[in-house]
Structure formats: structure tokens, C-alpha cells
C-alpha positions as CSV (number, residue, x, y, z in Angstrom):
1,X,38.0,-5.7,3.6
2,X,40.3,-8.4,4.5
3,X,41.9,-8.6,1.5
4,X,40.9,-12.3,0.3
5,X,40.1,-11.2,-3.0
6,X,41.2,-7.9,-5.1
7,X,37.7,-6.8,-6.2
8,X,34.3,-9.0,-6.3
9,X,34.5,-9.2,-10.1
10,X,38.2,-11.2,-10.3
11,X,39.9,-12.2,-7.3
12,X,43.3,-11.8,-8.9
13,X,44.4,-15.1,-7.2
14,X,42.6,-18.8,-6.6
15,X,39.8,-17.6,-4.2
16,X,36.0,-17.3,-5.0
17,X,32.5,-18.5,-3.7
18,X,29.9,-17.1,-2.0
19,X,29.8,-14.2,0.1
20,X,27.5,-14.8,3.7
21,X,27.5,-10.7,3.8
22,X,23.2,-10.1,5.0
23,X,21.3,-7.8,3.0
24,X,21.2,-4.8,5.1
25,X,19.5,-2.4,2.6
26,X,16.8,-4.7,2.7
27,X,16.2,-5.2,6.2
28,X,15.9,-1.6,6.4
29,X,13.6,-1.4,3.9
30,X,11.6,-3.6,5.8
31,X,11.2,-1.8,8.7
32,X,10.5,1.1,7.1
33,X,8.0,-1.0,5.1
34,X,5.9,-2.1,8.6
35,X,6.7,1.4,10.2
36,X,5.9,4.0,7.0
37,X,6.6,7.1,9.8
38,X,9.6,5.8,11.2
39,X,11.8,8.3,12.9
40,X,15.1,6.4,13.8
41,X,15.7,2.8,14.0
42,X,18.3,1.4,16.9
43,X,21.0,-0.6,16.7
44,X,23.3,-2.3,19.2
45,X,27.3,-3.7,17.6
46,X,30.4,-4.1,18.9
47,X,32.5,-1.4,17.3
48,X,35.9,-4.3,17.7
49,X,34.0,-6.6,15.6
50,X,34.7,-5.7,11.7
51,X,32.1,-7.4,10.2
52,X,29.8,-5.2,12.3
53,X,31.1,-2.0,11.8
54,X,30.4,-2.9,7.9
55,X,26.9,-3.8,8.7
56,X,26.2,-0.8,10.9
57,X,27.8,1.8,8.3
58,X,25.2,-0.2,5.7
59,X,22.8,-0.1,7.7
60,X,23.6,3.6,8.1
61,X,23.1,4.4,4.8
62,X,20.3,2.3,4.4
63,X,18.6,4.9,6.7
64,X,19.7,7.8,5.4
65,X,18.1,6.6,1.9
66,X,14.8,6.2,3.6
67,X,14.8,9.6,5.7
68,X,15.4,7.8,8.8
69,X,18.6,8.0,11.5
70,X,20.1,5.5,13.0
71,X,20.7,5.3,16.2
72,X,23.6,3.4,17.9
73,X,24.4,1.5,21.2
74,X,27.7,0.0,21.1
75,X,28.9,-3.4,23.6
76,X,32.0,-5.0,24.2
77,X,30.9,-7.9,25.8
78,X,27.3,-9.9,26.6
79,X,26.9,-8.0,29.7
80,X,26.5,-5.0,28.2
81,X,24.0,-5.6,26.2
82,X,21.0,-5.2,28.3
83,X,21.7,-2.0,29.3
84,X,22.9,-1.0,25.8
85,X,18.9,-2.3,25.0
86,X,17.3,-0.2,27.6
87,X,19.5,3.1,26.7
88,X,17.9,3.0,23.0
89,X,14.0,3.2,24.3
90,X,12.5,6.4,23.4
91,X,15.0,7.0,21.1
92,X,14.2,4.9,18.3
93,X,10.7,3.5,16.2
94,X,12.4,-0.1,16.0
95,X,15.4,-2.0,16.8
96,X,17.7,-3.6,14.2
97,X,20.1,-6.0,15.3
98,X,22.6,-7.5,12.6
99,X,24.5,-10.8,12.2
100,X,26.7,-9.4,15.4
101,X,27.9,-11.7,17.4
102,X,28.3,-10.5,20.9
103,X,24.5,-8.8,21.0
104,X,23.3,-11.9,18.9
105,X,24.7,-14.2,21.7
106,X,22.3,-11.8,24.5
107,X,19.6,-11.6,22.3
108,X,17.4,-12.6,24.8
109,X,18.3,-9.5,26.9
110,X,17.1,-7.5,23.2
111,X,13.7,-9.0,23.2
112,X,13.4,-8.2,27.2
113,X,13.6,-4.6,26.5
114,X,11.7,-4.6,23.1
115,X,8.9,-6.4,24.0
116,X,8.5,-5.1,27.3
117,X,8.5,-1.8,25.7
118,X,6.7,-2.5,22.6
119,X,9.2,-2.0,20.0
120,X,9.4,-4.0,16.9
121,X,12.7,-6.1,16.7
122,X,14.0,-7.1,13.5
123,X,16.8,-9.2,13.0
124,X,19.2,-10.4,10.6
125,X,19.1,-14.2,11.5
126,X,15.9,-16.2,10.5
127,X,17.2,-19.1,13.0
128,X,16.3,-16.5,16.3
129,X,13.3,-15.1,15.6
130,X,11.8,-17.9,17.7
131,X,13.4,-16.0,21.2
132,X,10.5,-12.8,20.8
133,X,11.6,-10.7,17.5
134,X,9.1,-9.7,15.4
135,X,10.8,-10.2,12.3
136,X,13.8,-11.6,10.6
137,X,15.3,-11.4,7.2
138,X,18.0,-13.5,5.8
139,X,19.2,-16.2,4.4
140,X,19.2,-19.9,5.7
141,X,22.9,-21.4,5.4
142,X,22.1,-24.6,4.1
143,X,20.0,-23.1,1.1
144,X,23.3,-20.8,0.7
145,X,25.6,-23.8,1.0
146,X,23.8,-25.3,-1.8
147,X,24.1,-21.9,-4.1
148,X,27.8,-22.2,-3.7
149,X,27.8,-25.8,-5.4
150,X,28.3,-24.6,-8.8
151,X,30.8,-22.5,-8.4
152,X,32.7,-25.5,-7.0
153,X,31.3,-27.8,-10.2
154,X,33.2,-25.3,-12.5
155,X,36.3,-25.3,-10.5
156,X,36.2,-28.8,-10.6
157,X,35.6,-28.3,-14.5
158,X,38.9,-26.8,-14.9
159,X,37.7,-22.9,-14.8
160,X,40.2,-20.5,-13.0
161,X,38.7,-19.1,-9.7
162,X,40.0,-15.8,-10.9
163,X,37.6,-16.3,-13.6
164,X,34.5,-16.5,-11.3
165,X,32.7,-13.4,-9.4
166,X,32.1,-13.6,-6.1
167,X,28.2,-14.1,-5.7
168,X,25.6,-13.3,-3.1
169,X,22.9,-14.7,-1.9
170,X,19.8,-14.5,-3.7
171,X,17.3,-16.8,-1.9
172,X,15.8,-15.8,1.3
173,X,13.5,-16.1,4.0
174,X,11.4,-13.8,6.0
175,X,10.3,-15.0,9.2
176,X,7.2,-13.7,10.6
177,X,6.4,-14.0,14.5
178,X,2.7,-14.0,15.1
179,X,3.1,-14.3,18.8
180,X,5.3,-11.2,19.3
181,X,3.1,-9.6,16.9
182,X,0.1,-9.6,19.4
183,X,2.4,-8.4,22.0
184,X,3.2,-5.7,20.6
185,X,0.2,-4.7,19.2
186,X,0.5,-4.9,15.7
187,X,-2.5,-6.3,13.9
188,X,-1.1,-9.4,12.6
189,X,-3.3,-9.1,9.2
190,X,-2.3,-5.8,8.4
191,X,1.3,-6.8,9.2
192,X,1.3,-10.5,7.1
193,X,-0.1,-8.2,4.5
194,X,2.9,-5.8,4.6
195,X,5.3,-8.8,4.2
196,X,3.6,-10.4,1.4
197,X,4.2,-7.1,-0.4
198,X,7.6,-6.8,1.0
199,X,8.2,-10.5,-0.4
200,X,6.3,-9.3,-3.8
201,X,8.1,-6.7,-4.4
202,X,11.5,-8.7,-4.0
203,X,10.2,-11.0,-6.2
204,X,9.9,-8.5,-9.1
205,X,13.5,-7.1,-8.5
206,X,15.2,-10.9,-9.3
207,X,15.2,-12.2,-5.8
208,X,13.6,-14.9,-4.1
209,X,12.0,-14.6,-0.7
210,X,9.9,-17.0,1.0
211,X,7.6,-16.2,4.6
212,X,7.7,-18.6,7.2
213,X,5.6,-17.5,10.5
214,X,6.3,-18.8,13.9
215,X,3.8,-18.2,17.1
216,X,0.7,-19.1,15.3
């Protein structure tokens, strides 16, 4: 979208590496995975933020696939995003909250609403799930850092960054939090049996996922 590189396949110039773009399909696919009658799932962005205007039309589709609507709150700034919070309850079967940065940097406002309310947050950043979501899947940076070191090793080699594919990430991490779970009222059995699946299932397709649980 920015134009770094012509087409993920060849650049057409000396770019490459590894693309930090979160797997939205799958964090979809998660909630619907804990919530099998999901309705509609809520989302708050900032619509003057491109990288979340991708994620939200992803995310879009994502739902669409799964027979499920999304349902949208947009903010411009931090202070809107309590109210943007409160305005999707009763409207949605969970909230889904992206790698955007104005809601991420109010996400204690999110969990306010959501676990006042009992709705099942899921979020695209392992690193928060500690503030009161209930889930997060993603990638951890350093682990992605580390993917990116062979693509510098052949550049370093002499190979033509044209030559190399821009890659995504393959490893990552699904954060469970136990504590929010009880809140909530999910039985947190039934739900670290759901993930395992999740994770299982992942597995099969070529990915790697490992659970990590917080609130024990």
C-alpha cells in the first residue's frame, strides 16, 4: 500500500524482509472458535490510520467468511475511545481490537467496558493481554526479528533483494488470561481446551503457535 515494494513476490528494487502485518483471518477465527454462535464481533480503529483501515477491511472479510458482521466504532484520538467501547455493547458477541494505535494506547478504557460488561476481548498484541483481555494472538517481535535474520544472511551473501519474497510471520503466540476468564464467566477448562485445538489445528496448516496463560 505504500508502495515500498511492487508485489510481495519481487520487489522490483533493493527492498525485502519481513512484513509485521498481524494475522487477522486468524484472530477471527479464534473468536469464532470460543464463541461457535457468534453474531457480530466489534471493533474500534481510527479510520486516519492506514494500517488500520487494512486490518479492519481484513478483518471484515474475516467475518463475512465465518457468517458473522462486523461491527465498527471509529476514534480519532484516546479520548474517544471509551465512549467508542461503551457504544458497541449489545451490539456485538466480542470485541476485536487490532495492532491500532490510538485504541491500543486506551486499552485500558476497552477492558473497562468489556469486562464490566462481560464481553470477551481479543487482541492483536500478546504484550497487553496482561491489562484484562481475554485473549491475544500474535507474534512476539523479537521471535520475528530473529525470522528476518536470514534474509539479511543472503543479502550479505551477495543475493539481490529483488530476488527475495517478502515473508510473514509464521511463529506465534496465543496468550490466554485465566483471570479475565473467571470474570467473565467462561469456564477456563472448556476455554484452554478450545485453544489447544485452536493451536492444533495451526499446527497442521504449517504454522507454529505456542499458549502462554497469564492470571493463573
Amino acid at each position: 500500500g505504500a508502495g515500498l515494494v511492487k508485489s510481495l513476490e519481487s520487489s522490483g528494487n533493493n527492498v525485502t524482509g519481513m512484513s509485521d502485518l498481524t494475522p487477522v483471518e486468524r484472530q477471527i477465527e479464534l473468536i469464532k472458535a470460543i464463541l461457535p454462535k457468534a453474531k457480530a464481533v466489534g471493533t474500534l480503529y481510527n479510520a486516519a490510520e492506514a494500517n488500520s483501515v487494512l486490518t479492519n477491511e481484513l478483518a471484515k472479510k474475516a467475518c463475512e467468511k465465518l457468517g458473522m458482521r462486523l461491527v465498527e466504532a471509529t476514534v480519532s484520538s484516546s479520548a474517544d475511545v471509551f465512549l467508542a467501547a461503551q457504544s458497541l455493547v449489545g451490539r456485538c458477541d466480542a470485541i476485536y481490537v487490532s495492532t491500532d494505535n490510538t485504541t491500543v494506547s486506551a486499552l485500558d478504557a476497552v477492558v473497562q467496558v468489556t469486562n464490566k460488561n462481560r464481553i470477551p476481548l481479543v487482541l492483536a498484541d500478546p504484550t497487553t493481554v496482561n491489562k484484562g483481555a481475554l485473549l491475544a494472538l500474535g507474534f512476539n517481535y523479537y521471535a520475528h526479528g530473529r525470522e528476518t535474520a536470514p534474509i539479511a544472511i543472503k543479502i550479505l551473501k551477495g543475493t539481490d533483494p529483488s530476488d527475495i519474497p517478502v515473508k510473514f510471520a509464521t511463529e506465534l503466540e496465543l496468550w490466554v488470561n485465566l483471570k479475565t476468564a473467571k470474570e467473565i464467566g467462561f469456564s477456563t477448562s472448556s476455554l484452554m481446551d478450545t485453544c489447544k485445538e485452536f493451536a492444533d489445528k495451526l499446527k497442521e496448516e504449517g504454522g507454529k503457535v505456542e499458549i502462554k496463560i497469564v492470571g493463573e
